[in-house]
The first five atom37 places (N, CA, C, CB, O) and aatype in JSON, in Angstrom:
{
  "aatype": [20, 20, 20, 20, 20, 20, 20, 20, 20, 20, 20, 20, 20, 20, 20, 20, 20, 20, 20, 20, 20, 20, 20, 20, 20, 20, 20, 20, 20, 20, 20, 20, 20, 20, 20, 20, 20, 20, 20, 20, 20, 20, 20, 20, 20, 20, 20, 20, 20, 20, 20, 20, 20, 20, 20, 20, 20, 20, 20, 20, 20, 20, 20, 20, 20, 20, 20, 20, 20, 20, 20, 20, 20, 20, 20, 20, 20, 20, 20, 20, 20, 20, 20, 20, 20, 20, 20, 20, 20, 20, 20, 20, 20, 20, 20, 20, 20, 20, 20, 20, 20, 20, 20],
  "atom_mask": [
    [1, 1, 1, 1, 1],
    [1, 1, 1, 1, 1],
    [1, 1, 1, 1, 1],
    [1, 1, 1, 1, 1],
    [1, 1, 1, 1, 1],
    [1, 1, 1, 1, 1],
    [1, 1, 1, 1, 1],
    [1, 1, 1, 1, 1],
    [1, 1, 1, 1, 1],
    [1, 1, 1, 1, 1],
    [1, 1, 1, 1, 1],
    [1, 1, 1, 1, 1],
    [1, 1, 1, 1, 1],
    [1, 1, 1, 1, 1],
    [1, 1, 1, 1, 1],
    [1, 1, 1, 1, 1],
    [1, 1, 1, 1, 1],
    [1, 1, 1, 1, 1],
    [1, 1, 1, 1, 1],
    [1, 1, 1, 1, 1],
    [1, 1, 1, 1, 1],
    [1, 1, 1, 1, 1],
    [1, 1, 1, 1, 1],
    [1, 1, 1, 1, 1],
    [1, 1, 1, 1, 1],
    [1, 1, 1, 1, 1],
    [1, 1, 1, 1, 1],
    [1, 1, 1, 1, 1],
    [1, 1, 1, 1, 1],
    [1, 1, 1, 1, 1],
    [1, 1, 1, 1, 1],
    [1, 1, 1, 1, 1],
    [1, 1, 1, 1, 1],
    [1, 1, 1, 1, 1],
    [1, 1, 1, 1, 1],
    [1, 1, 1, 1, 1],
    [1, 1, 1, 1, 1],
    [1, 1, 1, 1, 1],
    [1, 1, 1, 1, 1],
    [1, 1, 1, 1, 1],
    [1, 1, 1, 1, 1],
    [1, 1, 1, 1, 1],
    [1, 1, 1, 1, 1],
    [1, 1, 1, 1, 1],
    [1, 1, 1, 1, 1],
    [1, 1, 1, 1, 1],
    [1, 1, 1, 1, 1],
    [1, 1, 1, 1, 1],
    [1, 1, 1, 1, 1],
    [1, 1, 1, 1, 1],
    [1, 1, 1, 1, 1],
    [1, 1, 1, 1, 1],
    [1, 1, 1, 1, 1],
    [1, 1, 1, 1, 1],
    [1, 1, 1, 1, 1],
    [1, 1, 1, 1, 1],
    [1, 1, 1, 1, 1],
    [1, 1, 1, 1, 1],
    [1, 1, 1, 1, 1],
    [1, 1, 1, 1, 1],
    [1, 1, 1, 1, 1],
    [1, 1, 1, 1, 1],
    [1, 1, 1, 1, 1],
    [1, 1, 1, 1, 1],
    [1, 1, 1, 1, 1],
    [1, 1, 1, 1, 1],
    [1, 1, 1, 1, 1],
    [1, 1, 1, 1, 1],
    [1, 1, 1, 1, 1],
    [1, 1, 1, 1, 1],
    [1, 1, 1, 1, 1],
    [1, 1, 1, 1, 1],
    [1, 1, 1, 1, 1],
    [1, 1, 1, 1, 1],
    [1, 1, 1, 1, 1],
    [1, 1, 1, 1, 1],
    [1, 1, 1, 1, 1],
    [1, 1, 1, 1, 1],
    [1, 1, 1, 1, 1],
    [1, 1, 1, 1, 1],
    [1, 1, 1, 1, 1],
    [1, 1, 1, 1, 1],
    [1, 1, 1, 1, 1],
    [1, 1, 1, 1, 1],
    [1, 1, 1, 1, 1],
    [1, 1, 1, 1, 1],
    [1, 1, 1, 1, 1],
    [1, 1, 1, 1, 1],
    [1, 1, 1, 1, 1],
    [1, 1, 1, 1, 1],
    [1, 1, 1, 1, 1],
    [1, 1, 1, 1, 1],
    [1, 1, 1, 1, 1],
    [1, 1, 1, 1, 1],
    [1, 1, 1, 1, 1],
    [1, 1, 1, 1, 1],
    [1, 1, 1, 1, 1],
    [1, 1, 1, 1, 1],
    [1, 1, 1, 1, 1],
    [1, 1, 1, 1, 1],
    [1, 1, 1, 1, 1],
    [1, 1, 1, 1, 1],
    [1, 1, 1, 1, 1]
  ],
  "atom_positions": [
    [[-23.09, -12.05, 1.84], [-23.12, -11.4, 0.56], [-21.84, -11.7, -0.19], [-23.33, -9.89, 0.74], [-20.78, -11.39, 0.36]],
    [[-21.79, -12.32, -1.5], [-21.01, -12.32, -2.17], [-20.11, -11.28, -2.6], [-21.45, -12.72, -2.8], [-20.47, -10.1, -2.56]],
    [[-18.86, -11.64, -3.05], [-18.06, -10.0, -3.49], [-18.82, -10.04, -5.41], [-15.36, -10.14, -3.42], [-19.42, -11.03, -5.85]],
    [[-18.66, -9.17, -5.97], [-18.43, -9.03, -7.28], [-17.6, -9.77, -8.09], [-18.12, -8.02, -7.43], [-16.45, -9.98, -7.72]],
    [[-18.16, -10.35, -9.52], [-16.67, -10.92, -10.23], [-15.12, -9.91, -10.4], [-17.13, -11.31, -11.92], [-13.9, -10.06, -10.41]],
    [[-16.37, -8.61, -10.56], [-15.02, -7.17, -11.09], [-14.39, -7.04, -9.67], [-15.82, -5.11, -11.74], [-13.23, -6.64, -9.59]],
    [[-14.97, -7.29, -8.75], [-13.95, -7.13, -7.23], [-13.43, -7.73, -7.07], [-14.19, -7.09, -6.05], [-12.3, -7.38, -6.73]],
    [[-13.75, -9.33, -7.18], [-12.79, -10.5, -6.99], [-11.35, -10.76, -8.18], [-13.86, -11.84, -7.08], [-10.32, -11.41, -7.97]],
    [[-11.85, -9.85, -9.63], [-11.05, -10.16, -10.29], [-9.78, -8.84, -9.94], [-11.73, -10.41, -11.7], [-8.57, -8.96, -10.08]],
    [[-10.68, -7.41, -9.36], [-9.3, -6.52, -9.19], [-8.64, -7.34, -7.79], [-9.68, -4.52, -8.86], [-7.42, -7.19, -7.8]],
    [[-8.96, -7.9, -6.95], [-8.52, -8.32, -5.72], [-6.93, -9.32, -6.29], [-9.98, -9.31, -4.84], [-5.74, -9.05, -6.1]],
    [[-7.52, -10.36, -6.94], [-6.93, -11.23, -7.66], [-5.47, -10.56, -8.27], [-7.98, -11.68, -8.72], [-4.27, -10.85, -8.19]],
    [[-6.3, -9.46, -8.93], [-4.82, -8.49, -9.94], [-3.83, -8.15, -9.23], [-5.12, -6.93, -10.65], [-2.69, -8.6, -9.27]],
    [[-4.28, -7.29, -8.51], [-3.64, -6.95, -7.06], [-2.34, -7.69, -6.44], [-4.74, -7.22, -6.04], [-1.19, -7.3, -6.27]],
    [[-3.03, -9.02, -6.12], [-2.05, -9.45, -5.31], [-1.07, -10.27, -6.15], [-2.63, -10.2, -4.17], [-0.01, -10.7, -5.7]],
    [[-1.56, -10.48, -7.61], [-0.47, -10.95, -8.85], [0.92, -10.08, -8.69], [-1.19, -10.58, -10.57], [2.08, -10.45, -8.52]],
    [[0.07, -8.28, -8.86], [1.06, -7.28, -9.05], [2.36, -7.71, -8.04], [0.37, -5.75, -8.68], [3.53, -7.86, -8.4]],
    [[1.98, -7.83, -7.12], [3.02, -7.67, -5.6], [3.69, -9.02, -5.77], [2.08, -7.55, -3.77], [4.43, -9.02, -4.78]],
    [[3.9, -10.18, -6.39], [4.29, -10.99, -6.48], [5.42, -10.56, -7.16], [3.56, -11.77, -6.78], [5.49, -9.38, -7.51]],
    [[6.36, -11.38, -7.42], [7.7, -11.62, -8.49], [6.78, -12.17, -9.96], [9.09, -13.2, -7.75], [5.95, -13.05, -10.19]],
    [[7.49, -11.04, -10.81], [6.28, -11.4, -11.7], [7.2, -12.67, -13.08], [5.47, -9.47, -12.54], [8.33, -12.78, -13.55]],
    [[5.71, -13.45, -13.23], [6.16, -14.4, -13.89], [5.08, -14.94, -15.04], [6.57, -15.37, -12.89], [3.9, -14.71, -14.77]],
    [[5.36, -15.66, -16.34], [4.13, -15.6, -17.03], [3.03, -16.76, -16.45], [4.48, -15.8, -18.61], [3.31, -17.79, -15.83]],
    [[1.79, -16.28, -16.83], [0.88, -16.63, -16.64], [1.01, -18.28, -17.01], [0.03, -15.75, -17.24], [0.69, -19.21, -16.26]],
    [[1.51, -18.37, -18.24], [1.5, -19.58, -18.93], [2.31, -20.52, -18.0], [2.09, -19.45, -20.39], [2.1, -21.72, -18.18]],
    [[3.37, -20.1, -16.85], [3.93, -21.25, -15.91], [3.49, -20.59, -14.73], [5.64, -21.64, -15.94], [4.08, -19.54, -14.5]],
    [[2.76, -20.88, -14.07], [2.18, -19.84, -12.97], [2.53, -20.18, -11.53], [0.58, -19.78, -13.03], [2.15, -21.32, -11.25]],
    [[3.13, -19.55, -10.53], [3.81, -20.31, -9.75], [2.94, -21.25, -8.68], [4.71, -19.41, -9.13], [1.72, -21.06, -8.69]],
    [[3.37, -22.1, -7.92], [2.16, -22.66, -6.94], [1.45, -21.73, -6.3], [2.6, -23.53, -5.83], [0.24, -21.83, -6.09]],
    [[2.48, -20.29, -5.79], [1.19, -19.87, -5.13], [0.57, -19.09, -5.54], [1.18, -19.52, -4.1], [-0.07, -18.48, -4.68]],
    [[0.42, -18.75, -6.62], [-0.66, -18.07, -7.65], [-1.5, -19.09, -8.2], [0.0, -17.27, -8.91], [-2.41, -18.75, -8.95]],
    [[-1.31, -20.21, -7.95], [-2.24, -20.93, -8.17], [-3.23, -21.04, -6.87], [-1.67, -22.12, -8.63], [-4.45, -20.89, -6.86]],
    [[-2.42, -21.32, -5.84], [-3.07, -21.64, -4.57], [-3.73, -20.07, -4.08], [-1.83, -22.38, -3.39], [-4.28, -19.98, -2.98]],
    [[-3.61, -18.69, -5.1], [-4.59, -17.58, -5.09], [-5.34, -18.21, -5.72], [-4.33, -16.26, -5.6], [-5.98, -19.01, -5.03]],
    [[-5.58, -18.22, -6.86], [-6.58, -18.23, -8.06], [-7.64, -19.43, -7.87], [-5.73, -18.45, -9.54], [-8.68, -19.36, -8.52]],
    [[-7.41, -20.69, -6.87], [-8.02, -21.45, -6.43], [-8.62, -20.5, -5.52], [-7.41, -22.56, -6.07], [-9.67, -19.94, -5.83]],
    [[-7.95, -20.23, -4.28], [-8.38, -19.66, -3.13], [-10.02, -18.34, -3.4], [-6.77, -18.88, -2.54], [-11.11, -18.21, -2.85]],
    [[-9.27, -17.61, -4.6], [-10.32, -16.44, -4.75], [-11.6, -17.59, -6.13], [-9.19, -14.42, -5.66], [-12.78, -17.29, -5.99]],
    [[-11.46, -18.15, -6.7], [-11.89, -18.66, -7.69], [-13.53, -19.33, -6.99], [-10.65, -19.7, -8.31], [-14.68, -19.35, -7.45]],
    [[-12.95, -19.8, -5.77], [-13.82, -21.16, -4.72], [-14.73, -19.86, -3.7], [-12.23, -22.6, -3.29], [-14.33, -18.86, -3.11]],
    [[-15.91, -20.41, -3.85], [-17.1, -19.61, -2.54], [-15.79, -18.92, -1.12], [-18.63, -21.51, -1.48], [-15.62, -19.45, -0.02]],
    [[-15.25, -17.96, -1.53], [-14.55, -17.75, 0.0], [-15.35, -16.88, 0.93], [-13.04, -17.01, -0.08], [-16.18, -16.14, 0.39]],
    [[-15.24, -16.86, 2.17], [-16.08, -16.14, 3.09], [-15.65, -14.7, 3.02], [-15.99, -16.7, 4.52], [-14.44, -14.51, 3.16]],
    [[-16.38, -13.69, 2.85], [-15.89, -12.28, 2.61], [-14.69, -11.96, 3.78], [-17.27, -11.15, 2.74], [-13.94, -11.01, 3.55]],
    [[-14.55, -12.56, 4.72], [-13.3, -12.32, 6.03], [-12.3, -12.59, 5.17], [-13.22, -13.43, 7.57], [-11.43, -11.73, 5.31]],
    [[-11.9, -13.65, 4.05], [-11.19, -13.8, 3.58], [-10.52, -12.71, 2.42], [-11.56, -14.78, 3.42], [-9.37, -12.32, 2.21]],
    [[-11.57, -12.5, 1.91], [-11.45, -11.5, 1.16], [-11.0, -9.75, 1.79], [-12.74, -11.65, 0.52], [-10.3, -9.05, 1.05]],
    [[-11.43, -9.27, 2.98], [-11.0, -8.23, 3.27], [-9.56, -8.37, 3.71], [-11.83, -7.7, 4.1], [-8.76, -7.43, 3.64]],
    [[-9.17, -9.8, 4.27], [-7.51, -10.13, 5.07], [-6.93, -10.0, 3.48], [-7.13, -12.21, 6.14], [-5.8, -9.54, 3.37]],
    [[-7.63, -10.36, 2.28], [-6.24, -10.46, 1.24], [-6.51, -8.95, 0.83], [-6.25, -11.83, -0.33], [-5.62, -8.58, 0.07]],
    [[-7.4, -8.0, 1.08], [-6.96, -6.69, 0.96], [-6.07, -5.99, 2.01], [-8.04, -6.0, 0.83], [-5.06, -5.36, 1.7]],
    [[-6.52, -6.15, 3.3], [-5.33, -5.95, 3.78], [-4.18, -6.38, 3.51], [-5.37, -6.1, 4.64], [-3.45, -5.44, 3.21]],
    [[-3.62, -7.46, 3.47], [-2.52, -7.82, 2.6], [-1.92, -7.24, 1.74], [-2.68, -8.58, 2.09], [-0.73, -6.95, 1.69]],
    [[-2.98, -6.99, 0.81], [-2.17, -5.82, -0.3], [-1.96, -4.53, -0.02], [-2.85, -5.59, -1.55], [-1.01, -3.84, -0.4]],
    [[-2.65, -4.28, 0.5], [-2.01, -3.03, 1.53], [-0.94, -2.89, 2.78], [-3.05, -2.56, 2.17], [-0.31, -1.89, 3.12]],
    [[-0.94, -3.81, 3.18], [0.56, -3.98, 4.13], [1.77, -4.21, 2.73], [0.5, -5.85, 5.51], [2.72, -3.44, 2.6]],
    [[1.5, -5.39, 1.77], [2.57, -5.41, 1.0], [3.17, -4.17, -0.22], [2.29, -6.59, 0.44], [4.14, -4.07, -0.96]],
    [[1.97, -3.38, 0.09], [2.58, -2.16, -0.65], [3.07, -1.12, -0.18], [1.9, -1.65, -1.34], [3.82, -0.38, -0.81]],
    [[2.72, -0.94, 0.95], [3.23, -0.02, 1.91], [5.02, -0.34, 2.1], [2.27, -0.26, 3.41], [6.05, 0.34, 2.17]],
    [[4.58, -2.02, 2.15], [6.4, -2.31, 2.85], [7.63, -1.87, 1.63], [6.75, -4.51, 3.23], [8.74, -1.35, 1.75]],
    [[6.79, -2.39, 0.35], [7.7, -1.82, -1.11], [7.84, -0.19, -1.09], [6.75, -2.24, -2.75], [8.78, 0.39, -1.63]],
    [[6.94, 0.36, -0.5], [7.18, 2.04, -0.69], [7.91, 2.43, 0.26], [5.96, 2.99, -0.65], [8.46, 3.51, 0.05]],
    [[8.16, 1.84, 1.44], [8.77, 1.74, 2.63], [10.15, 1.67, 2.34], [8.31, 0.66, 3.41], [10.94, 2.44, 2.88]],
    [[10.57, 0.68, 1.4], [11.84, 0.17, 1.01], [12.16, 1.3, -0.03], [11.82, -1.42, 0.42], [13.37, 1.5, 0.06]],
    [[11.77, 1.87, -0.69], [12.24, 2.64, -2.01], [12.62, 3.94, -1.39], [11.02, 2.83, -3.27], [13.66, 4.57, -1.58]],
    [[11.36, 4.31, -0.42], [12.14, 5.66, 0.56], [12.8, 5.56, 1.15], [11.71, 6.36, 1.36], [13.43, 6.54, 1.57]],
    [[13.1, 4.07, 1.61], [14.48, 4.06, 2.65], [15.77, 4.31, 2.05], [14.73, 2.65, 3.36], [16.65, 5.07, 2.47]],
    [[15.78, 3.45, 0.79], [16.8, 3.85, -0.36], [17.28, 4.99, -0.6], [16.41, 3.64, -1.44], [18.42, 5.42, -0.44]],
    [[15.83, 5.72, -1.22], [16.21, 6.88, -1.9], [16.67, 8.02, -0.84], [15.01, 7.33, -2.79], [17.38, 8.91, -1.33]],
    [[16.32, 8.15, 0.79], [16.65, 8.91, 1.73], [18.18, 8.74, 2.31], [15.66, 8.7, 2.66], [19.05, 9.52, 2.69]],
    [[18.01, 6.98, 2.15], [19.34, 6.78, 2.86], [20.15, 5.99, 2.1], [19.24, 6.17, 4.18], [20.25, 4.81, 2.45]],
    [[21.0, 6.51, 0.77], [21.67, 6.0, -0.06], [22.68, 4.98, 0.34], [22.13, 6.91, -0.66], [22.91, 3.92, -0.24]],
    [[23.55, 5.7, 1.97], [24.45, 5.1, 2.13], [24.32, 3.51, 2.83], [25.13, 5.99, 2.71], [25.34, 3.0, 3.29]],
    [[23.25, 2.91, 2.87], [22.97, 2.19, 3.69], [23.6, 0.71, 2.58], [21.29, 2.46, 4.25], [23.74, -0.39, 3.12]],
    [[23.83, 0.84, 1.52], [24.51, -0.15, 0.58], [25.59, 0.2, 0.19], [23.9, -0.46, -0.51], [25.87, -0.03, -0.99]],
    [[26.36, 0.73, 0.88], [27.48, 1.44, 0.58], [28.98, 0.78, 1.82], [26.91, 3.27, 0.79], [28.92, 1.01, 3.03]],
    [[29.86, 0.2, 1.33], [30.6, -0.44, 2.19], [31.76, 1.15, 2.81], [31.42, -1.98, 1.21], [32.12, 1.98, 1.97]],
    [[32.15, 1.3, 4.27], [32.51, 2.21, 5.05], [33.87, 3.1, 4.06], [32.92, 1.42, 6.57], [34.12, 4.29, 4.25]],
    [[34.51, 2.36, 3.18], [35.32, 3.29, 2.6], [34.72, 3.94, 1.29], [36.59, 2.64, 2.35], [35.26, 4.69, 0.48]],
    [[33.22, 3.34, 1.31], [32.85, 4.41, -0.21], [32.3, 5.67, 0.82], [31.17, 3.63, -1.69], [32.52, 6.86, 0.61]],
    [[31.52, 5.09, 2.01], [31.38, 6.43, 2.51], [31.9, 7.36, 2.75], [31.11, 6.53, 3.14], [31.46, 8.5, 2.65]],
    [[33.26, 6.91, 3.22], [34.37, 8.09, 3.91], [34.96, 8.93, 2.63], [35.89, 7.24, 4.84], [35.49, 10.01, 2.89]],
    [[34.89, 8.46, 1.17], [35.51, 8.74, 0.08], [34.42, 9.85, -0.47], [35.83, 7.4, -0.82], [34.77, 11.0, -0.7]],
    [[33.04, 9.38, -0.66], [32.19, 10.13, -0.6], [31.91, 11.33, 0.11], [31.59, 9.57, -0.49], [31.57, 12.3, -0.57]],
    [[31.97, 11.47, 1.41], [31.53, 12.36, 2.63], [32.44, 13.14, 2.74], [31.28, 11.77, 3.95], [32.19, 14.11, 3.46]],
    [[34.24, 13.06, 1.93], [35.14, 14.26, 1.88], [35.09, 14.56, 0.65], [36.54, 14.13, 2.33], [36.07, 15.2, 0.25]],
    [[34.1, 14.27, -0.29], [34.06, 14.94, -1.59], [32.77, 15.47, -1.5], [34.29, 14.05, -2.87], [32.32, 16.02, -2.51]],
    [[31.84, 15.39, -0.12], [30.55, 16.07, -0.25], [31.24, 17.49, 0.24], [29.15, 15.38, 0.75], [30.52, 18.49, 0.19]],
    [[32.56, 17.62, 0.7], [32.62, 18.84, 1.57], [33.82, 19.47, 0.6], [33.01, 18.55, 3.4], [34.21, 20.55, 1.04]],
    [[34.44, 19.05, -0.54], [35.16, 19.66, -1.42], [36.17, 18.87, -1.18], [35.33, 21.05, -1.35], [36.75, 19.1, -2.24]],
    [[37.06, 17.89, -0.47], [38.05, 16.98, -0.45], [38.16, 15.98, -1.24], [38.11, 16.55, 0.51], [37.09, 15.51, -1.63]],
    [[39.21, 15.44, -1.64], [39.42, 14.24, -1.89], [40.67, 13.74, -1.23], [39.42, 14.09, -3.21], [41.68, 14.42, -1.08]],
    [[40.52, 12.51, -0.83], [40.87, 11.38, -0.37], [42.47, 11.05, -1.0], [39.7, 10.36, -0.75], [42.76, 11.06, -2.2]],
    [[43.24, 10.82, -0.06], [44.94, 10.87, -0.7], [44.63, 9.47, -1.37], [46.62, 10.89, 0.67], [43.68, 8.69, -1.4]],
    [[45.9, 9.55, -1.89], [46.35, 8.11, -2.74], [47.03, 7.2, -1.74], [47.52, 8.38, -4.09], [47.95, 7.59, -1.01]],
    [[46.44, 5.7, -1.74], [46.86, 4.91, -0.88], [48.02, 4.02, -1.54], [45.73, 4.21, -0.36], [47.93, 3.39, -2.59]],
    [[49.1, 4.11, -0.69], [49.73, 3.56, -1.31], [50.15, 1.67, -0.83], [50.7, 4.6, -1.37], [49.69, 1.09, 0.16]],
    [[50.76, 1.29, -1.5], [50.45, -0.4, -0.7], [51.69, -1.07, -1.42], [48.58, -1.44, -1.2], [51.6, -0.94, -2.64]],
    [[52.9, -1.8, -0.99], [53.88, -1.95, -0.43], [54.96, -1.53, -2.0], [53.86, -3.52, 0.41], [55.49, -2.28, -2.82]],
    [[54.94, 0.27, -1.85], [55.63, 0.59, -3.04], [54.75, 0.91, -4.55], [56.55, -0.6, -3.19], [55.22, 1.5, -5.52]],
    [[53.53, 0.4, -4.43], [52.98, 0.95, -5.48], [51.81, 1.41, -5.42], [53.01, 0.27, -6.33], [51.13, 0.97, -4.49]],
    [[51.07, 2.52, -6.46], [49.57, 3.25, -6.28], [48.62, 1.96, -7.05], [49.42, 5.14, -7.29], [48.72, 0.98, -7.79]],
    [[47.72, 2.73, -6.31], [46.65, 1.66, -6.96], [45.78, 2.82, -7.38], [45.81, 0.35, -5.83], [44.73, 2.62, -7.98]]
  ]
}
């Protein structure tokens, strides 16, 4: 059984979205090598693996944004933390001084 054009074309959208987005008018190879791929008789196996796909690749982006947003410090080099973590508790951090003058 064939998929639908409206299924094949949201399938298609889909996996555009999750890409690095770029215009249509220079389209990268492998949005081409989609748009061939879904365009050509594909066997519906094919078609459920590129939904899974879009569902593993969205999961991993939501994955990444909560990791962020939970764990701020994880881009944070060890003296923003320590500068941070005595001003989460009401401290601040002395003045360093370095051979005779403040910085």
């Amino acid at each position: 059984m064939a998929a639908s054009p409206s299924h094949l074309r949201s399938i298609y959208r889909s996996l555009l979205r999750e890409l690095p987005h770029r215009p249509l008018s220079t389209p990268s190879p492998i949005q081409q090598r989609i748009r061939n791929t879904i365009s050509s008789d594909s066997a519906p196996i094919q078609l459920e693996e590129a939904e899974q796909y879009i569902q593993y690749v969205k999961t991993q982006r939501m994955y990444a944004t909560l990791l962020e947003r939970y764990n701020p410090g994880m881009s944070m080099d060890e003296e923003e933390k320590v500068r941070l973590t005595a001003r989460r508790v009401g401290m601040d951090l002395p003045e360093e001084w370095r051979a005779g003058k403040k910085n």
